[in-house]
Every structure is written in structure tokens, then in C-alpha cells.
Jmol script that loads the backbone (N, CA, C; Angstrom):
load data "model"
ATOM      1  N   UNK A   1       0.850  -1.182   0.000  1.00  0.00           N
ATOM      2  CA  UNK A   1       0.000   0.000   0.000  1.00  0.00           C
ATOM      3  C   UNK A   1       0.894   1.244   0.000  1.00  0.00           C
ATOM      4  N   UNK A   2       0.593   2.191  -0.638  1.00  0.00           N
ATOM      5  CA  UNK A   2       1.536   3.126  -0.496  1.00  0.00           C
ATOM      6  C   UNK A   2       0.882   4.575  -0.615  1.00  0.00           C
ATOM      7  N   UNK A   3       1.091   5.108   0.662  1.00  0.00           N
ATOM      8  CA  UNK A   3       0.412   6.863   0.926  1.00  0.00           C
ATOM      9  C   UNK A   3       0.754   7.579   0.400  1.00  0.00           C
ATOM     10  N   UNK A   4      -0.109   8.148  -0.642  1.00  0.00           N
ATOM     11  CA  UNK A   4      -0.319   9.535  -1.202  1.00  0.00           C
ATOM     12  C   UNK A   4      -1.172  10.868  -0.897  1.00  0.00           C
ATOM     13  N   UNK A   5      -0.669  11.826  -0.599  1.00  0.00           N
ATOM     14  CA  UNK A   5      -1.358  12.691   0.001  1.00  0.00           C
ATOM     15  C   UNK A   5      -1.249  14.150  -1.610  1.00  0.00           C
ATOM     16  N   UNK A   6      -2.675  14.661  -1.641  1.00  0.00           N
ATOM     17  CA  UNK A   6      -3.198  15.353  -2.344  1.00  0.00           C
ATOM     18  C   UNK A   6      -2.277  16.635  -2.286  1.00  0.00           C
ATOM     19  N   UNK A   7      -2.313  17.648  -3.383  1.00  0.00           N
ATOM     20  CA  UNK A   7      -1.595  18.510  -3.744  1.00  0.00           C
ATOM     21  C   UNK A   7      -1.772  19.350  -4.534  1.00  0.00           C
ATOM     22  N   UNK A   8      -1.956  20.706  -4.982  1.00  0.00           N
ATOM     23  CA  UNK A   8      -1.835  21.276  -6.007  1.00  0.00           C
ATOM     24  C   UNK A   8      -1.097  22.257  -6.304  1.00  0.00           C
ATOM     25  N   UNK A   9      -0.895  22.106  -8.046  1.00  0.00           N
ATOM     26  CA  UNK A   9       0.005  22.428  -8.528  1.00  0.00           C
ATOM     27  C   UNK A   9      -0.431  23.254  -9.677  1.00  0.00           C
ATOM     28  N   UNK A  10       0.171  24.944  -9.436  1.00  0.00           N
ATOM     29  CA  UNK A  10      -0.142  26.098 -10.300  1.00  0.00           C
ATOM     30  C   UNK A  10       1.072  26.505 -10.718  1.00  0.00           C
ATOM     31  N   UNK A  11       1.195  27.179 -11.768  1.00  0.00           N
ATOM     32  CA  UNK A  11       1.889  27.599 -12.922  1.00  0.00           C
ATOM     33  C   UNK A  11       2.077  28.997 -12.296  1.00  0.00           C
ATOM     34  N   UNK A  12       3.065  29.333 -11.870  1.00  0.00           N
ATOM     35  CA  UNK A  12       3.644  31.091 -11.624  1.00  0.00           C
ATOM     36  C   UNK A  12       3.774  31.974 -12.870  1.00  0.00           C
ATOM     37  N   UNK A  13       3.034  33.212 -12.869  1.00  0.00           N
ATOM     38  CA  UNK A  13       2.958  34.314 -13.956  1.00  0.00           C
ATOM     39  C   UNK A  13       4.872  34.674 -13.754  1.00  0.00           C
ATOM     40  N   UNK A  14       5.116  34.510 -12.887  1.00  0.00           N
ATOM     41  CA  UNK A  14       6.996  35.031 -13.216  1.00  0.00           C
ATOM     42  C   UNK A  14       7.842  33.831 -13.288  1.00  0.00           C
ATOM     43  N   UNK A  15       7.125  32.444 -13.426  1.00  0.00           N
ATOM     44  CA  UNK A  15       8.026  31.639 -13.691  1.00  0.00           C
ATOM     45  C   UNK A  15       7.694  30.105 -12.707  1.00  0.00           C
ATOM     46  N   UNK A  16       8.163  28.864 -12.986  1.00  0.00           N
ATOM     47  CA  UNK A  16       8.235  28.195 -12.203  1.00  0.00           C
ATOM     48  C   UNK A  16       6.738  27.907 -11.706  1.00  0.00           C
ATOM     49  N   UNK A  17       6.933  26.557 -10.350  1.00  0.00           N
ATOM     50  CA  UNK A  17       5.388  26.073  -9.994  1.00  0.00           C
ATOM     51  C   UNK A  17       5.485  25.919  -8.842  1.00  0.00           C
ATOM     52  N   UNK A  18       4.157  26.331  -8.034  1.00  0.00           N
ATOM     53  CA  UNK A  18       4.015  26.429  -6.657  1.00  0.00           C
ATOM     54  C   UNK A  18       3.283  25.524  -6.212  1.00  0.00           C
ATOM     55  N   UNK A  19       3.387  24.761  -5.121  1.00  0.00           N
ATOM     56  CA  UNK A  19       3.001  23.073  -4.746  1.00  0.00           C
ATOM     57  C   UNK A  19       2.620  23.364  -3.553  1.00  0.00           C
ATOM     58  N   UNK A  20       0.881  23.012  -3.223  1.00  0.00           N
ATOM     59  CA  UNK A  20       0.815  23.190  -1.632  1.00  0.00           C
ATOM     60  C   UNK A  20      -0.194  22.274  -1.751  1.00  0.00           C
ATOM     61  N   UNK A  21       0.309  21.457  -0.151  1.00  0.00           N
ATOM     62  CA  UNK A  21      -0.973  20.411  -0.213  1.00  0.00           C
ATOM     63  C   UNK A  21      -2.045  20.555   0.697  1.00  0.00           C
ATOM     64  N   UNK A  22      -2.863  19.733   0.326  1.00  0.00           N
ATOM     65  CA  UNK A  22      -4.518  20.003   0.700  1.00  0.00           C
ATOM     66  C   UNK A  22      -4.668  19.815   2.114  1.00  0.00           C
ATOM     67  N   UNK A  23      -4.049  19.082   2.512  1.00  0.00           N
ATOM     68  CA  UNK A  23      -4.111  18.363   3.735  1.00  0.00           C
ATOM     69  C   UNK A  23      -3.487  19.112   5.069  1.00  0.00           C
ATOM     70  N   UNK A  24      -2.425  19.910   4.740  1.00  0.00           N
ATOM     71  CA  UNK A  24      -1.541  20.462   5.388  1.00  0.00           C
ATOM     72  C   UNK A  24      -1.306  21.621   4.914  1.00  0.00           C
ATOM     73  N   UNK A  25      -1.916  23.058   5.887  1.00  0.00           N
ATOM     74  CA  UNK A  25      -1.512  24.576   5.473  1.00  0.00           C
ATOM     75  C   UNK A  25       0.200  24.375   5.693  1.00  0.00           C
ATOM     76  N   UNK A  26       0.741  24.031   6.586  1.00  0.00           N
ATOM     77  CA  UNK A  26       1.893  24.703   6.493  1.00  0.00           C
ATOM     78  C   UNK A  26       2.908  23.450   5.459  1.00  0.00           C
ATOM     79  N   UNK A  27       2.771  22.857   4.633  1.00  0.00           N
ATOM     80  CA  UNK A  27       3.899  22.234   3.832  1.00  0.00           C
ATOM     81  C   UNK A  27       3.479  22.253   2.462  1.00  0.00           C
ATOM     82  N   UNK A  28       4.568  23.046   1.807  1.00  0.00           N
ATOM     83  CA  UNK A  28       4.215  23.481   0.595  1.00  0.00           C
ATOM     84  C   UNK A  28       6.158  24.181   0.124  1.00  0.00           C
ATOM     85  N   UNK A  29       6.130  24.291  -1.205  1.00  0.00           N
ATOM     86  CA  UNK A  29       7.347  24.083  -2.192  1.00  0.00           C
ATOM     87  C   UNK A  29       7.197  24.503  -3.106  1.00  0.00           C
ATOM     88  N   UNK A  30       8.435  24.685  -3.902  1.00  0.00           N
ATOM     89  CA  UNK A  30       7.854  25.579  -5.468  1.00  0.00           C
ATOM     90  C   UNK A  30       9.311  24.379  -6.036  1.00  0.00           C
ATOM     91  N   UNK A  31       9.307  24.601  -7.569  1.00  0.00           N
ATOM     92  CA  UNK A  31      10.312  24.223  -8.421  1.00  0.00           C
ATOM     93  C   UNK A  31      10.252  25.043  -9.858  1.00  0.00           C
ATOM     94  N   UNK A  32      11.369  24.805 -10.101  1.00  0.00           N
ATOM     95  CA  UNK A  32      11.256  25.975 -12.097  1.00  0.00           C
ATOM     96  C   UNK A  32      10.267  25.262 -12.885  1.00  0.00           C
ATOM     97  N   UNK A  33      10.739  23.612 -12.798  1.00  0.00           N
ATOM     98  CA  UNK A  33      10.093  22.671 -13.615  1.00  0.00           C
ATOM     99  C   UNK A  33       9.137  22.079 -12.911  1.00  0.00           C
ATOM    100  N   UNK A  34       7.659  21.500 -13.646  1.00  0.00           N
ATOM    101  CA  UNK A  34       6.967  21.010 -13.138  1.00  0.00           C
ATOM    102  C   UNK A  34       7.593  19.469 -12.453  1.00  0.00           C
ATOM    103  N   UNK A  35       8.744  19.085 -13.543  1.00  0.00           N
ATOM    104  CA  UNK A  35       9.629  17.659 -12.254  1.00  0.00           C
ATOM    105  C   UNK A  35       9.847  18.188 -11.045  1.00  0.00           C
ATOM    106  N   UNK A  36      11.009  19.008 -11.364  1.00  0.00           N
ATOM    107  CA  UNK A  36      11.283  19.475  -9.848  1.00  0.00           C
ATOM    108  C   UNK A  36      10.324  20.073  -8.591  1.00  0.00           C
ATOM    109  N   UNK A  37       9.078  20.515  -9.376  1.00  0.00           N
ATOM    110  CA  UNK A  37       8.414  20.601  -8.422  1.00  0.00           C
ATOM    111  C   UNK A  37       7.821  19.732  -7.520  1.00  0.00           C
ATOM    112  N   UNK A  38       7.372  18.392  -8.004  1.00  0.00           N
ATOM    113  CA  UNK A  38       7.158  17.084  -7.641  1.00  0.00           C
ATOM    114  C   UNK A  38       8.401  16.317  -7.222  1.00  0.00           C
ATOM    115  N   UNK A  39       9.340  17.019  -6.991  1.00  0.00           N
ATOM    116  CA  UNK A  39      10.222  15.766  -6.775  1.00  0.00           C
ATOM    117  C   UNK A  39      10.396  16.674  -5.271  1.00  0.00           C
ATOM    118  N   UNK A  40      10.714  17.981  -5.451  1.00  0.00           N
ATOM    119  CA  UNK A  40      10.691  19.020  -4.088  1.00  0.00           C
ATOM    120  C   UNK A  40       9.625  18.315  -3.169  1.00  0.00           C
ATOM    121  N   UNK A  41       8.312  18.336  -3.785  1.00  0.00           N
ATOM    122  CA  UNK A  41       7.040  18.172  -3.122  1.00  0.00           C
ATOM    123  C   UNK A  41       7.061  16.539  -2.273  1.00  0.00           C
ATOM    124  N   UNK A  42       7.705  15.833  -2.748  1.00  0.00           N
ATOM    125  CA  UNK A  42       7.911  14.721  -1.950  1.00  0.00           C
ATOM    126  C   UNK A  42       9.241  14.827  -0.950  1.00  0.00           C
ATOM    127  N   UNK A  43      10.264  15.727  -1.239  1.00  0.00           N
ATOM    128  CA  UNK A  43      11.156  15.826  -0.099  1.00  0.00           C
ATOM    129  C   UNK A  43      10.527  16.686   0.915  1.00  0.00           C
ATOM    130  N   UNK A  44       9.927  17.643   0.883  1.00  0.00           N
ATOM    131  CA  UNK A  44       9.060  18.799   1.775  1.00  0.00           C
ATOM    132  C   UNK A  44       8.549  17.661   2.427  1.00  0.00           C
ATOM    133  N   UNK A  45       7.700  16.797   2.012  1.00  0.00           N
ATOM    134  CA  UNK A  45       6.380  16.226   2.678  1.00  0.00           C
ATOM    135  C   UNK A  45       7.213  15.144   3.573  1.00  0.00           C
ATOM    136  N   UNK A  46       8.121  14.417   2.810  1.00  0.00           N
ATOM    137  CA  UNK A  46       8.552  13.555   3.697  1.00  0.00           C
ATOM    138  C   UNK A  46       9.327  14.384   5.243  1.00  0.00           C
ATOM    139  N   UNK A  47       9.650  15.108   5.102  1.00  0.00           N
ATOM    140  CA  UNK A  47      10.462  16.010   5.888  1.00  0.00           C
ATOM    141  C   UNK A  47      10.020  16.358   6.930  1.00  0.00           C
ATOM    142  N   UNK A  48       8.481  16.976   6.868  1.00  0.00           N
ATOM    143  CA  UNK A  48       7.579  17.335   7.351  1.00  0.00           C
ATOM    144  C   UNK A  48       6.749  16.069   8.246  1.00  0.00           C
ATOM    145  N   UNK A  49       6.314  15.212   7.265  1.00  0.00           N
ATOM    146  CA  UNK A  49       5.954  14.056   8.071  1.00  0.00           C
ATOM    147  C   UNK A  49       6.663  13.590   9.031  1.00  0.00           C
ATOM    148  N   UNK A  50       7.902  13.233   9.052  1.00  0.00           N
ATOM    149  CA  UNK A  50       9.008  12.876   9.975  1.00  0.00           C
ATOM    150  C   UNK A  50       8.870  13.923  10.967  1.00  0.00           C
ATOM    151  N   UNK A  51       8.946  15.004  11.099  1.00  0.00           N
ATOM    152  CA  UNK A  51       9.420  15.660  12.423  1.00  0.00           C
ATOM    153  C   UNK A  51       8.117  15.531  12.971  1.00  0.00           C
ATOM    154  N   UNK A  52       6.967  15.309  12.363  1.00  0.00           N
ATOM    155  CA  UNK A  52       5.486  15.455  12.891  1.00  0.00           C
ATOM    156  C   UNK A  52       5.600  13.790  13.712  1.00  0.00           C
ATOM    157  N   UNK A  53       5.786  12.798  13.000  1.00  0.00           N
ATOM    158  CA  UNK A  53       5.981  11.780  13.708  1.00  0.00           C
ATOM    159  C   UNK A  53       6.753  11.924  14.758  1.00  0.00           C
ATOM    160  N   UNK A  54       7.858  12.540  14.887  1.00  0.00           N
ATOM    161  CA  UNK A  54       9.218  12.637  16.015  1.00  0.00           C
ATOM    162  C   UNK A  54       8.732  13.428  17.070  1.00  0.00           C
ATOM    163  N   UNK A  55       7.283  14.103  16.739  1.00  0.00           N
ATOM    164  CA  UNK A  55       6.971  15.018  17.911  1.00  0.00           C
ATOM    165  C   UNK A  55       5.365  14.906  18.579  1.00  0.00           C
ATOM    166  N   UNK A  56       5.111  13.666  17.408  1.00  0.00           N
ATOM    167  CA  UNK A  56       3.896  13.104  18.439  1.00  0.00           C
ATOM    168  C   UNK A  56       2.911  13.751  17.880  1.00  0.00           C
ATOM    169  N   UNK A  57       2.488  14.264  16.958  1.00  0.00           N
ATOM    170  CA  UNK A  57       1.583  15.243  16.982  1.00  0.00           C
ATOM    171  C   UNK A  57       1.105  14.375  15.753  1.00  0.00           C
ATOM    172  N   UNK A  58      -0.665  14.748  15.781  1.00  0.00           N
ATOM    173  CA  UNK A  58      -1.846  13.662  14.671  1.00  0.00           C
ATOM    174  C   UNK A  58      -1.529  13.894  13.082  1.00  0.00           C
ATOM    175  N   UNK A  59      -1.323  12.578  12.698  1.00  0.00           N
ATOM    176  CA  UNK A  59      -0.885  13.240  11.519  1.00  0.00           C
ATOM    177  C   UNK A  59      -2.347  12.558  10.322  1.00  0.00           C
ATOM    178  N   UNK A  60      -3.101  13.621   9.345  1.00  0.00           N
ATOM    179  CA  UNK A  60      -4.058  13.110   8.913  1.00  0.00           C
ATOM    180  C   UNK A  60      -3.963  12.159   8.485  1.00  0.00           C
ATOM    181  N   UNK A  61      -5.374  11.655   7.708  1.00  0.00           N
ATOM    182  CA  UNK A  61      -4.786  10.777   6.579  1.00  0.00           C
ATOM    183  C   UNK A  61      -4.782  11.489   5.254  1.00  0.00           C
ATOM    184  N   UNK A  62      -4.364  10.830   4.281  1.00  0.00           N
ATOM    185  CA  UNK A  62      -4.612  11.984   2.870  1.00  0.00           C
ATOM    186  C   UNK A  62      -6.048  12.077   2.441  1.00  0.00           C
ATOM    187  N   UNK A  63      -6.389  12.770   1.860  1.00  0.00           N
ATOM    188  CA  UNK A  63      -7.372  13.116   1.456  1.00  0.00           C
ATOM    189  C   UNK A  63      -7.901  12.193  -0.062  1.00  0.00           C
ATOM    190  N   UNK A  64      -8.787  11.962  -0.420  1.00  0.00           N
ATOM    191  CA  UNK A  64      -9.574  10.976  -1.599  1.00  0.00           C
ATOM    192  C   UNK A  64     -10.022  11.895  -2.739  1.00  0.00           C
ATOM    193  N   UNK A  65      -9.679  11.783  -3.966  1.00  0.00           N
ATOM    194  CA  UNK A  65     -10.485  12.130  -4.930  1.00  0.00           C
ATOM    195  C   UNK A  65     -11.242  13.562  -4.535  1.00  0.00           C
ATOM    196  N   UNK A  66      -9.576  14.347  -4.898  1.00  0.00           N
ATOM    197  CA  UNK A  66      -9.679  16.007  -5.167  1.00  0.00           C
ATOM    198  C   UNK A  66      -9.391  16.345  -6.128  1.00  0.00           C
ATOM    199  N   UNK A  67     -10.876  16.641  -6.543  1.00  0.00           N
ATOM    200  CA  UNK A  67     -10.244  16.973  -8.513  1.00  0.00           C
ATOM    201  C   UNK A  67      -9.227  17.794  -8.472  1.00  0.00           C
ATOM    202  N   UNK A  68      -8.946  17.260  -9.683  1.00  0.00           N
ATOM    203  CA  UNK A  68      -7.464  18.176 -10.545  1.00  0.00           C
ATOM    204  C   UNK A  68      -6.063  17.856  -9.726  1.00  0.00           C
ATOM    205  N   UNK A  69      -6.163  17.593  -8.300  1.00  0.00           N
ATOM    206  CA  UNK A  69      -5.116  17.515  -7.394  1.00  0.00           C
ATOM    207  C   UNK A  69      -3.865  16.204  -8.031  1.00  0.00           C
ATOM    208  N   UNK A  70      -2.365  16.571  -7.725  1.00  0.00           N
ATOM    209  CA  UNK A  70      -1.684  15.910  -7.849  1.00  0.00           C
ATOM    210  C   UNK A  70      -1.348  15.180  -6.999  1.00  0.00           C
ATOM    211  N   UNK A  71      -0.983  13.857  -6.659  1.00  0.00           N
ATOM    212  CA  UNK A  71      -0.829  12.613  -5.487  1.00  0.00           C
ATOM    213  C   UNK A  71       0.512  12.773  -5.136  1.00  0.00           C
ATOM    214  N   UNK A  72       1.374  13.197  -4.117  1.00  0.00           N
ATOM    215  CA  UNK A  72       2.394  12.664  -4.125  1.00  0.00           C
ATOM    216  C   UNK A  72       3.040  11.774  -2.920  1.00  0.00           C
ATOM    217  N   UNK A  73       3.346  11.559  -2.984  1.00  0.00           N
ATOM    218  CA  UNK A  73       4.471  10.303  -2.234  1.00  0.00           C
ATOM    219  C   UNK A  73       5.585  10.441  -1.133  1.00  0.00           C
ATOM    220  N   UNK A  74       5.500  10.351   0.103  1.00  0.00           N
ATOM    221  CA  UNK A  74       6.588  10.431   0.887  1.00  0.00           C
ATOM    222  C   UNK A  74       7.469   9.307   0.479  1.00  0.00           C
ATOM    223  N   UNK A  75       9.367   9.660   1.167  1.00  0.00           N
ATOM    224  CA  UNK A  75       9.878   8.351   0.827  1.00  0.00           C
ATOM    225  C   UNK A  75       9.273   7.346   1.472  1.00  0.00           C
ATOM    226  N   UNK A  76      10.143   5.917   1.189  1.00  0.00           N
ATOM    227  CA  UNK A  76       9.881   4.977   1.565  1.00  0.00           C
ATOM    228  C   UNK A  76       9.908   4.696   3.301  1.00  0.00           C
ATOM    229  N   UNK A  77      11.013   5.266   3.905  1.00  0.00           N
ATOM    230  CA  UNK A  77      11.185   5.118   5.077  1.00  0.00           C
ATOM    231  C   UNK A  77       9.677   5.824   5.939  1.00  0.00           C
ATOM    232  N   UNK A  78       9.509   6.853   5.310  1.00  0.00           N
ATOM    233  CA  UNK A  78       8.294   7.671   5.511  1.00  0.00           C
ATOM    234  C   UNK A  78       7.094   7.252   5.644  1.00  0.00           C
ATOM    235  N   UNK A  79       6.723   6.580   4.479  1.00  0.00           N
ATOM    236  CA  UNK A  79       5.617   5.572   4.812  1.00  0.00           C
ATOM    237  C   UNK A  79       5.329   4.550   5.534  1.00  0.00           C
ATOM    238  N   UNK A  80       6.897   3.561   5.821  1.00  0.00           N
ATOM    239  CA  UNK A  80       6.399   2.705   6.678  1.00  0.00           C
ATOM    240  C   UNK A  80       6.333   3.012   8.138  1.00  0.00           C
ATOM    241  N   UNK A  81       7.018   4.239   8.345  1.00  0.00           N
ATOM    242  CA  UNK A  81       6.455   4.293   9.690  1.00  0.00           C
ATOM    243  C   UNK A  81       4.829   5.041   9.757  1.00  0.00           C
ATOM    244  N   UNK A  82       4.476   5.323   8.853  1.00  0.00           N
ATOM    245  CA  UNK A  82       3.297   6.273   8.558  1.00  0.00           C
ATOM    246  C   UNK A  82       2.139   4.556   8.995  1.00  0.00           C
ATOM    247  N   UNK A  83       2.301   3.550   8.069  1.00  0.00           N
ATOM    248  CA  UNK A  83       1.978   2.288   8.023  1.00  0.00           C
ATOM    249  C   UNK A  83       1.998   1.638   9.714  1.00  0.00           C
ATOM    250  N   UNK A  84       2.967   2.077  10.284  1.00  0.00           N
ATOM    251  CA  UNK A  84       3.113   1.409  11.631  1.00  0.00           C
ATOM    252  C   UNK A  84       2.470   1.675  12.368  1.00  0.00           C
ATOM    253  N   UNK A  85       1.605   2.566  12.061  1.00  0.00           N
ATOM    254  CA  UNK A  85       0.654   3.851  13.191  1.00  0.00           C
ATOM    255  C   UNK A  85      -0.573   3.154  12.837  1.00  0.00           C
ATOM    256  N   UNK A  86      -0.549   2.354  12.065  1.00  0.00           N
ATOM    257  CA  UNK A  86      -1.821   1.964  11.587  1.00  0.00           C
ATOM    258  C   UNK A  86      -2.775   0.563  12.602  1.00  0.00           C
TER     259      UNK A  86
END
end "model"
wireframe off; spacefill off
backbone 0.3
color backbone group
């Protein structure tokens, strides 16, 4: 099984793409390229998830079928402890 948590992803009038997810006001990322923005968007999140795990505090679950939204992916280490909580 593998956790994906919702995201979206807009096109900047001066350049580059801004990534904030649905689930979570405060974790969010930009990149030039729409890759890099998704690849940012999974280091942010994993990053984020981890210290949230390390400090005890509820972490949602992702959210289901948000139109238009992009899915992305914590690492691997990320998820299985995400999985262990389960």
C-alpha cells in the first residue's frame, strides 16, 4: 500500500510552480520545472511528516479524490512508519 497525500500544482505568472498540499496549510514548495516541483514536493512532505511523527503530533490521513489535485508520495522510510501507526 503506499500513501499519497493530495496537492496542487499552479503555474507562476513570473516563472516556475508552486506546490501546496490540501491536507496540510503549512507544507508546501515551489520548483522551475513542473519535475522538480514534484520531486521538491515529496522531499518537503517527507520532511515534514518525519518531524510530525518525532513530535507526536496527529498526523491526517490523505485526502480521496480532489479533482485536478496531484498525489504525491513520501519516501519509503516515511511511509512505513506512517503504516506502523496503523
Amino acid at each position: 500500500m503506499e500513501i499519497r497525500y493530495p496537492a496542487t500544482i499552479e503555474h507562476q505568472e513570473e516563472g516556475g510552480f508552486l506546490v501546496q498540499f490540501v491536507d496540510f496549510d503549512n507544507i508546501f514548495t515551489q520548483g522551475e520545472t513542473l519535475e522538480e516541483a514534484q520531486f521538491n514536493a515529496a522531499e518537503v512532505l517527507s520532511v515534514m511528516l518525519e518531524v510530525m511523527l518525532e513530535d507526536g503530533q496527529k498526523i491526517v490521513p490523505p485526502s480521496q479524490n480532489v479533482a485536478g489535485a496531484h498525489y504525491i508520495a513520501p519516501d519509503a522510510k516515511t511511509q512505513a512508519a506512517l503504516l506502523s501507526m496503523k
